[in-house]
C-alpha positions as CSV (number, residue, x, y, z in Angstrom):
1,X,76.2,93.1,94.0
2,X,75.6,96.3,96.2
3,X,78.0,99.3,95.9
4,X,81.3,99.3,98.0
5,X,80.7,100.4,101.2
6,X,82.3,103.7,101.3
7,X,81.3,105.0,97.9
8,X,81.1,108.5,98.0
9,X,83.6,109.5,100.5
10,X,86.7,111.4,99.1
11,X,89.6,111.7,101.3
12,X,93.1,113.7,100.3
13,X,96.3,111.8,100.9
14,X,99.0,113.3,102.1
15,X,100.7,110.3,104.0
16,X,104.2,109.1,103.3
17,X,106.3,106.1,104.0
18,X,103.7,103.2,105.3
19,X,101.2,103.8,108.9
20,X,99.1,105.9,106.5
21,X,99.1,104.8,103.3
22,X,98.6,101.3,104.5
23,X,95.6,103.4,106.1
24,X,94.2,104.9,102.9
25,X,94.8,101.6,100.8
26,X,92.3,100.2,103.6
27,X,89.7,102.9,102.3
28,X,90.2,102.6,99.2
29,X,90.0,99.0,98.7
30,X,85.9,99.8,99.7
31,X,84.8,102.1,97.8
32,X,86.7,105.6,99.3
33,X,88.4,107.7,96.5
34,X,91.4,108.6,97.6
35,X,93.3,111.3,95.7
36,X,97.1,111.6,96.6
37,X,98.4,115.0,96.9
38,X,102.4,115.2,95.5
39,X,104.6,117.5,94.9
40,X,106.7,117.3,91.8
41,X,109.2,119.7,93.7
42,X,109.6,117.2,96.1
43,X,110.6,113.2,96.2
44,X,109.7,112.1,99.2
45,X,112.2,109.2,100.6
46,X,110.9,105.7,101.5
47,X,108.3,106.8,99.7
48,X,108.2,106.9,95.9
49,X,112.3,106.6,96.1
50,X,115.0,105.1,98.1
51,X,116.4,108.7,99.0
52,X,117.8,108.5,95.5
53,X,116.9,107.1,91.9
54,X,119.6,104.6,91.3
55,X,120.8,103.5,87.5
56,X,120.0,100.1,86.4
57,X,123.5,98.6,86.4
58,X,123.7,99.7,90.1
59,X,120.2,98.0,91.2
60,X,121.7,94.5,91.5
61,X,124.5,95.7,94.5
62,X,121.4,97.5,96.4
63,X,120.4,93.9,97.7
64,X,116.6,93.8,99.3
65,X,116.5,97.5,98.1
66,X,117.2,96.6,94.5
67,X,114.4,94.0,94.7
68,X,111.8,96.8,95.2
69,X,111.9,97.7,91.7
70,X,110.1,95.1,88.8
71,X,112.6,92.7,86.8
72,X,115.6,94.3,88.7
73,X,115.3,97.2,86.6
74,X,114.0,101.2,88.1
75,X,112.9,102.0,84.9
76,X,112.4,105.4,82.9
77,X,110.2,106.7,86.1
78,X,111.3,105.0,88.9
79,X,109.1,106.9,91.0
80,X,106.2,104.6,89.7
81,X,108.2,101.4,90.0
82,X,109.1,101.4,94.0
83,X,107.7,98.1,95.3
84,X,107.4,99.7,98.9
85,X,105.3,102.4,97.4
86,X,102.8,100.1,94.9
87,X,101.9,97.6,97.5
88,X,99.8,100.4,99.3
89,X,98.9,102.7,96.2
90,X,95.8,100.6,94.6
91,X,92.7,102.3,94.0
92,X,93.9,105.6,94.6
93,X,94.1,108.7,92.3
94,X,97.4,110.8,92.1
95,X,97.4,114.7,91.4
96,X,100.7,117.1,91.6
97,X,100.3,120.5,93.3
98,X,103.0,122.7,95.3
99,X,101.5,123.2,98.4
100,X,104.5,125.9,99.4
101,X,102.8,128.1,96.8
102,X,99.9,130.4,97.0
103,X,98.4,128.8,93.7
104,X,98.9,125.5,94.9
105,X,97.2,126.6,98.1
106,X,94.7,127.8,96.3
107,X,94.2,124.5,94.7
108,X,94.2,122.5,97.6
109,X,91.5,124.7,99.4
110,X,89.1,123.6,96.7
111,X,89.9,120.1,97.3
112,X,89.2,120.0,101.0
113,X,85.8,121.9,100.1
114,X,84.5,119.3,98.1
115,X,86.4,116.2,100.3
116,X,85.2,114.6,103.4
117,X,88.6,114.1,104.9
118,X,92.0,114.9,105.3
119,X,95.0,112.1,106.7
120,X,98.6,113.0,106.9
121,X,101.6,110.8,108.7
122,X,104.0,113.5,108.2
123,X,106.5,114.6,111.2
124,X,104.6,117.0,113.7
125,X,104.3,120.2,112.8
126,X,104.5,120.0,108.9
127,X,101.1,120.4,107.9
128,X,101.2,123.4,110.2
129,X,103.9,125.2,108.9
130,X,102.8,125.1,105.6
131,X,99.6,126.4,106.5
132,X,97.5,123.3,106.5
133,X,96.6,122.4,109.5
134,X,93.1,121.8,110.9
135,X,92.0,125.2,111.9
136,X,92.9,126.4,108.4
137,X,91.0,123.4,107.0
138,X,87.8,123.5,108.9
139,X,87.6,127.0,108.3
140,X,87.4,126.0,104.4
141,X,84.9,123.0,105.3
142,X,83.8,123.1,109.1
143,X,82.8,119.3,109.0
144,X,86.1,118.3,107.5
145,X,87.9,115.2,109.5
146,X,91.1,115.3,109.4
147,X,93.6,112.2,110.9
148,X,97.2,113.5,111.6
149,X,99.5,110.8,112.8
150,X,103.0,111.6,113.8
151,X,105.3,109.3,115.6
152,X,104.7,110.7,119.3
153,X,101.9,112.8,118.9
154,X,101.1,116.7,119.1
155,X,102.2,117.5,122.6
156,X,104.8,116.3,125.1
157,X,108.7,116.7,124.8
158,X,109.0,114.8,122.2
159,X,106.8,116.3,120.0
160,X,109.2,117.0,117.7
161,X,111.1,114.7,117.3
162,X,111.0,112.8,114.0
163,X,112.1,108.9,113.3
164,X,111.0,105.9,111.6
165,X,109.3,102.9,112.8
166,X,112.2,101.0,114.4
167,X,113.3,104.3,116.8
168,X,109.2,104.6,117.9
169,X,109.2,100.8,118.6
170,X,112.7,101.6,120.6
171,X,111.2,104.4,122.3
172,X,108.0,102.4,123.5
173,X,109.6,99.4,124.9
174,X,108.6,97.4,122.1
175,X,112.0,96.0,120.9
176,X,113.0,95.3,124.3
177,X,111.1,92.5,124.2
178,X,111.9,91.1,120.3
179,X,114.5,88.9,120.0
180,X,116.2,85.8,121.4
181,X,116.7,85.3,124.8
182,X,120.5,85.1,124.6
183,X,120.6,88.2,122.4
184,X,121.5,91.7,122.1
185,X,118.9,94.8,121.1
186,X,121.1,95.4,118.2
187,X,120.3,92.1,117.1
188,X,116.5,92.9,116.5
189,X,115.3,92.5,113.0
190,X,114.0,95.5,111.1
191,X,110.7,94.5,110.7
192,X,108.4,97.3,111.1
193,X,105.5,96.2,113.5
194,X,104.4,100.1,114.0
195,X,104.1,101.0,110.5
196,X,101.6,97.7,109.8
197,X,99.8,98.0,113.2
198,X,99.1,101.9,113.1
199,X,97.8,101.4,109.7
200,X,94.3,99.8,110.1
201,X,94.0,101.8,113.7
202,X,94.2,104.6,111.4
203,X,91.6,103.5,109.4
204,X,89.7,102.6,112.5
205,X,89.4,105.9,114.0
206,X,88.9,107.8,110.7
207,X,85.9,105.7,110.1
208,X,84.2,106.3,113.8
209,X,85.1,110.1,112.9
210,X,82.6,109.3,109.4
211,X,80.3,107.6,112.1
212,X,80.1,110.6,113.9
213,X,80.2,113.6,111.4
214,X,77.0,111.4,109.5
215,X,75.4,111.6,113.4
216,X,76.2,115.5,114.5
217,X,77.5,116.8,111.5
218,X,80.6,117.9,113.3
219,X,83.7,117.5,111.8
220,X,87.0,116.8,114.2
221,X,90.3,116.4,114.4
222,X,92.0,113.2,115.2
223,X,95.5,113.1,116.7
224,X,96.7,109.1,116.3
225,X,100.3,109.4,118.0
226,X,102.1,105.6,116.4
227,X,104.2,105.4,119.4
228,X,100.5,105.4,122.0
229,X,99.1,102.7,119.3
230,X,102.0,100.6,119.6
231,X,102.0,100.0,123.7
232,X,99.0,98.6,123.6
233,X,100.3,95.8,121.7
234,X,102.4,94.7,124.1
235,X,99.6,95.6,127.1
236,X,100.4,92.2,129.4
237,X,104.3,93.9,129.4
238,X,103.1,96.7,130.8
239,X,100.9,94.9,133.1
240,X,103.6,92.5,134.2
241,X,105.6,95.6,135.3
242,X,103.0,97.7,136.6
243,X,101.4,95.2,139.5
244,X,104.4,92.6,139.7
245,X,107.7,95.2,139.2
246,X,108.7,93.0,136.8
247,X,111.0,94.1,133.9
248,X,110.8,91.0,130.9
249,X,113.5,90.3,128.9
250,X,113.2,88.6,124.6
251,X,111.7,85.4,125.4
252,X,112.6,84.5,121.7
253,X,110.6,82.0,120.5
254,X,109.8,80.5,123.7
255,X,106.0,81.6,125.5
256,X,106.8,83.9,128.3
257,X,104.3,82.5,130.8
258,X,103.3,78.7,130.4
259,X,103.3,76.8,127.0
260,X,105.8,74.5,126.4
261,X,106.7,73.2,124.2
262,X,106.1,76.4,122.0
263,X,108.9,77.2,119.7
264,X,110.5,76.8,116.0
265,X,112.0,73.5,115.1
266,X,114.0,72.8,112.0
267,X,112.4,70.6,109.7
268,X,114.3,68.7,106.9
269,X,116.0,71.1,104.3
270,X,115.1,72.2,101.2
271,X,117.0,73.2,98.4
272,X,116.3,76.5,97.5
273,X,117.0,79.1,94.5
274,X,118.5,82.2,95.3
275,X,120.0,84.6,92.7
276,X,123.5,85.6,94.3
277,X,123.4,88.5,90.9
278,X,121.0,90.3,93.7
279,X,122.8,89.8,97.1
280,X,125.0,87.0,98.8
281,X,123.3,83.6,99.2
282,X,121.7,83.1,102.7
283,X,123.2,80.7,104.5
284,X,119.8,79.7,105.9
285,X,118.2,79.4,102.0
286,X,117.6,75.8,102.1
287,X,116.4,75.6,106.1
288,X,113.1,74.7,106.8
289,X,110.7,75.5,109.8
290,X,107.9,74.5,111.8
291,X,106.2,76.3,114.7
292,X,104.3,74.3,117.4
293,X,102.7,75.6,120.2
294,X,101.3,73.4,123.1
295,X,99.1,75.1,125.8
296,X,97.3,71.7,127.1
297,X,97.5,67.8,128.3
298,X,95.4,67.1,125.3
299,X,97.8,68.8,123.1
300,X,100.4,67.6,124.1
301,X,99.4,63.4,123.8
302,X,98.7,64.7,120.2
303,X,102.4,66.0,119.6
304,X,103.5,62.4,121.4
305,X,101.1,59.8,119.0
306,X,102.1,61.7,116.0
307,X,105.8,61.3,117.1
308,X,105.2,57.7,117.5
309,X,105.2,58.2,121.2
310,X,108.7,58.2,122.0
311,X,110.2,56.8,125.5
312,X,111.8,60.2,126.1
313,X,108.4,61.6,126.2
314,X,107.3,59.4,129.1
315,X,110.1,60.6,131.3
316,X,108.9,62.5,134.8
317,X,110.5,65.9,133.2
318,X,108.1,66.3,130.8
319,X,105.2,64.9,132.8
320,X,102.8,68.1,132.9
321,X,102.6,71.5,131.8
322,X,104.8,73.0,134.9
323,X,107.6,70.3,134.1
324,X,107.7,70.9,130.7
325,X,107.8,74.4,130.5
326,X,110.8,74.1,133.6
327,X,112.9,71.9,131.0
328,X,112.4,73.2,127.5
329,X,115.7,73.4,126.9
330,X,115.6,69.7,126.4
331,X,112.5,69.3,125.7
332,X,113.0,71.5,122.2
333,X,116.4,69.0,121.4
334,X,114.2,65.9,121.0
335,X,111.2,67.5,119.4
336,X,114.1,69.2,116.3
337,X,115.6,65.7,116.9
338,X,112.2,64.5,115.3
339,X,111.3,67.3,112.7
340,X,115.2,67.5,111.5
341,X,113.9,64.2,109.1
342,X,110.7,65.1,108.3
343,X,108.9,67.3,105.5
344,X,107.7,71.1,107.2
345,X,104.2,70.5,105.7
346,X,104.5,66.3,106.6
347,X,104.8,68.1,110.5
348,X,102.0,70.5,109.7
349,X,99.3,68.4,108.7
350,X,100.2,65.9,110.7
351,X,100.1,67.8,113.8
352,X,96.8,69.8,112.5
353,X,95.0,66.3,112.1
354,X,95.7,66.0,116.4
355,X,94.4,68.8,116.9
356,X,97.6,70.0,118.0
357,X,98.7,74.2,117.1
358,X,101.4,74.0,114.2
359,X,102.1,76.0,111.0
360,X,104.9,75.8,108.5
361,X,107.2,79.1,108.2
362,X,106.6,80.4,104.6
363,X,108.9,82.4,102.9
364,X,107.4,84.4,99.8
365,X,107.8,81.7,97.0
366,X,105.3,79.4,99.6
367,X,103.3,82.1,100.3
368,X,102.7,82.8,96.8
369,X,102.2,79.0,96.0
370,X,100.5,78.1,99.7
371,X,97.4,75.8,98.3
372,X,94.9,77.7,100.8
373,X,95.8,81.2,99.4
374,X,95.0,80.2,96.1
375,X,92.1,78.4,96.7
376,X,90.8,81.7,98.5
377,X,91.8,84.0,95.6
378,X,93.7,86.3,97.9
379,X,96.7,87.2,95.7
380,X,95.3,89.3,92.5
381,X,96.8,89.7,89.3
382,X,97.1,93.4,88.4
383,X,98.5,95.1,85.1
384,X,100.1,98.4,85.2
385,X,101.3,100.6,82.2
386,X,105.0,100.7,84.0
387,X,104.8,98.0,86.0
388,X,104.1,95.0,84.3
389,X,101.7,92.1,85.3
390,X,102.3,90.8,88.5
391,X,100.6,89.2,91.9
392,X,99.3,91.5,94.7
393,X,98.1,90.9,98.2
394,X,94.4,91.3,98.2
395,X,91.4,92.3,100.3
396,X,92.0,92.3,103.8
397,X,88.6,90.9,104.8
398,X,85.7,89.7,102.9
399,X,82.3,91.3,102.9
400,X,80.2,88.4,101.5
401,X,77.5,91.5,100.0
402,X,80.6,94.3,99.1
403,X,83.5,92.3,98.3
404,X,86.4,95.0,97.5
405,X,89.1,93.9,94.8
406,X,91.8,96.0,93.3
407,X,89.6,97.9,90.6
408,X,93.0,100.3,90.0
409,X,96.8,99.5,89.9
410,X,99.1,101.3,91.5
411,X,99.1,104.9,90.8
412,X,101.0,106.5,88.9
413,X,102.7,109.9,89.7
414,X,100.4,113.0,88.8
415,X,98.4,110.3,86.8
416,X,94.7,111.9,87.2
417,X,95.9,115.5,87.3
418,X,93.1,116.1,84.6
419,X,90.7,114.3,86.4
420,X,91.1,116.2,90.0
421,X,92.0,119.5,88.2
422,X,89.3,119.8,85.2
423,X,86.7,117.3,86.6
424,X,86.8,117.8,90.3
425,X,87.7,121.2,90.6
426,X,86.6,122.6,87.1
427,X,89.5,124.2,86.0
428,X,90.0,125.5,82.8
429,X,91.8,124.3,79.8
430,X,93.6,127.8,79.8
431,X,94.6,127.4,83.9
432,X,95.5,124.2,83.8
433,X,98.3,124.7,80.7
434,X,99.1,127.4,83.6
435,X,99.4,125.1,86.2
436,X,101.2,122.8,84.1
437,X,103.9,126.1,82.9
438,X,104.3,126.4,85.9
439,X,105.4,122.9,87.2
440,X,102.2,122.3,89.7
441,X,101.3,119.5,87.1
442,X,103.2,117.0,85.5
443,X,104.3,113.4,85.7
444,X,108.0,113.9,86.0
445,X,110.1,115.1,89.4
446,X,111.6,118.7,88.4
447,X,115.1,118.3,88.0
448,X,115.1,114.5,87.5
């Protein structure tokens, strides 16, 4: 088997949160080493914490918080237990330096001299004003890349302004559009579609920077505003707008242009285990889904033999695609009329046998069990020293002649200081009990 891909690249991590470590975690997974710069001054929130370390006995009252951490239970080091931070932190090296301080400065230079990149998600500005940003850097290294990725970007009135995922898909449009069509915006779910889609974009352009530097030998500086790559997600919006005026509303479940039927149908229910210790049971624990999507004639006599062909279905309203789509509303009553009695996966392969779109709605426990996943290897078992043995997603593609795999687990706070510091950087044993007095090195949060 050849070497992973991008063996021999070393990029410094300075990402919080999710857009760029997802990013990184990409990188890594092929070969990148990727060393994590923290500080043990400061806990970064949504990060290696929830804004807080809680005690065990509180953990069960947190609800889908208190389910980040292993076994219920935050452990001696929470900071290495934080399921939001582990799912992105494979392969990756961790080493503690101040960067507020001239020594850890100092440090950091001789990183960047020896690294091929540099990618930070922080708010705009905060490289900068610690003395970081890319002038500094490629004054160090002049063909250093480095990827900086706030929410809106560099320039523009709202430069400065900080938020999270949900308030940049607000600000772009995007949760306009997601929800049902009888609902509110406050009723959109929290489900983070910037963080996940700015992640491999971030990969994307840091490897077509690589591309070029191996070309020119030039270095550069990337500017990857979230909020930019999130509009052109929802490009046929903007379209609709742009040459029709047309504003769209949540088309819910429904296709917003021609497909019909297209929707979620409730299948029949399942009884489910759900630990009520953890959070109130969900009323929806036992439900049971199935999407189908029909864009064609052909499709649609598929969905009607598999139904048994029904009379209903032979009735002038739901004669083509135009007629269908006009009475959905009724349509959707006798197709959940139908898939109320039956089995989500009965529906699914049934359907898939006609050639006819459908898929079951997983929840983890299926997705974890789902017969093609495991036949496929995607989950991997991983064992780390505070964390247990447990399942993690896997590789994101497959490269049939540099298959990546998770080689590391997790990482675990300030883990390879000795490594990056004595290895990499060839400190001595005399500095580094320095560095380490002086609480630039460690594995422990000061004051926790």
């Amino acid at each position: 088997m050849s070497e992973l891909p991008l063996k021999g690249i070393r990029v410094i991590d300075v990402s919080v949160v999710w857009a760029a470590p997802y990013a990184l975690q990409l990188l890594a997974d092929y070969g990148a080493e990727i060393i994590k710069v923290e500080s043990l001054q400061y806990i970064p929130p949504t990060t290696r914490s929830l804004g807080f370390f809680p005690p065990k006995e509180m953990v069960p009252i947190l609800g889908a918080l208190g389910r980040s951490f292993p076994d219920l239970d935050p452990g001696k080091r929470p900071w290495n237990r934080l399921s939001a931070f582990n799912c992105h932190f494979r392969n990756k090296h961790s080493c503690t330096m101040d960067l507020r301080r001239p020594k850890g400065k100092e440090m950091f230079k001789r990183l960047v001299e020896i690294s091929d990149m540099v990618i930070e998600n922080n708010a705009a500005g905060v490289m900068d004003r610690l003395g970081l940003g890319y002038e500094v850097l490629s004054e160090w290294k002049p063909d250093i890349i480095m990827v900086s990725s706030p929410g809106f970007g560099k320039s523009g009135p709202y430069s400065n302004y900080v938020g999270f995922g949900n308030s940049m898909m607000a600000l772009t449009g995007f949760n306009w559009i997601r929800g049902y069509r009888d609902s509110a915006p406050e009723t959109t779910t929290t489900s983070v579609w910037l963080d996940s889609a700015s992640g491999p974009a971030i990969a994307f352009a840091a490897m077509m920077a690589l591309h070029h530097r191996d070309n020119t030998g030039r270095g550069q500086f990337i500017e990857f505003a979230q909020a930019e790559n999130l509009i052109n997600h929802i490009g046929d919006v903007v379209l609709d707008y742009t040459m029709n005026g047309r504003v769209q509303g949540t088309p819910g479940n429904r296709h917003p242009y021609s497909a019909a039927p297209y929707g979620c149908y409730r299948c029949k229910p399942e009884s489910r285990k759900v630990r009520p210790d953890v959070f109130a049971p969900n009323q929806y624990a036992d439900d049971q889904w199935i999407n189908i999507s029909v864009f064609n004639e052909k499709q649609w006599q598929g969905l009607c033999r598999v139904m048994g062909n029904p009379e209903w279905a032979h009735d002038k309203k739901f004669s083509d695609v135009l007629s269908r789509y006009q009475n959905q509303d009724e349509l959707d009553k006798h197709i959940e009329e139908w898939t109320s009695k039956l089995d989500k996966y009965e529906v699914f392969h049934s359907l898939q046998k006609e050639g006819v779109p459908a898929g079951p709605v997983l929840d983890d426990k299926d997705a974890y069990n789902d017969p093609h996943l495991k036949d496929r290897g995607f989950f991997e078992e991983v064992t780390g020293p505070e964390l247990g043995t447990h399942l993690y997603p896997g590789m994101t593609w497959k490269m049939s002649k540099t298959p990546g795999s998770i080689r590391k687990p997790p990482v675990r706070l300030g883990e390879d200081n000795e490594y990056v510091y004595k290895t990499l950087l060839g400190v001595s044993a005399e500095e580094y009990a320095e560095l380490e007095k002086e609480q630039h090195i460690g594995m422990d949060y000061v004051g926790v």
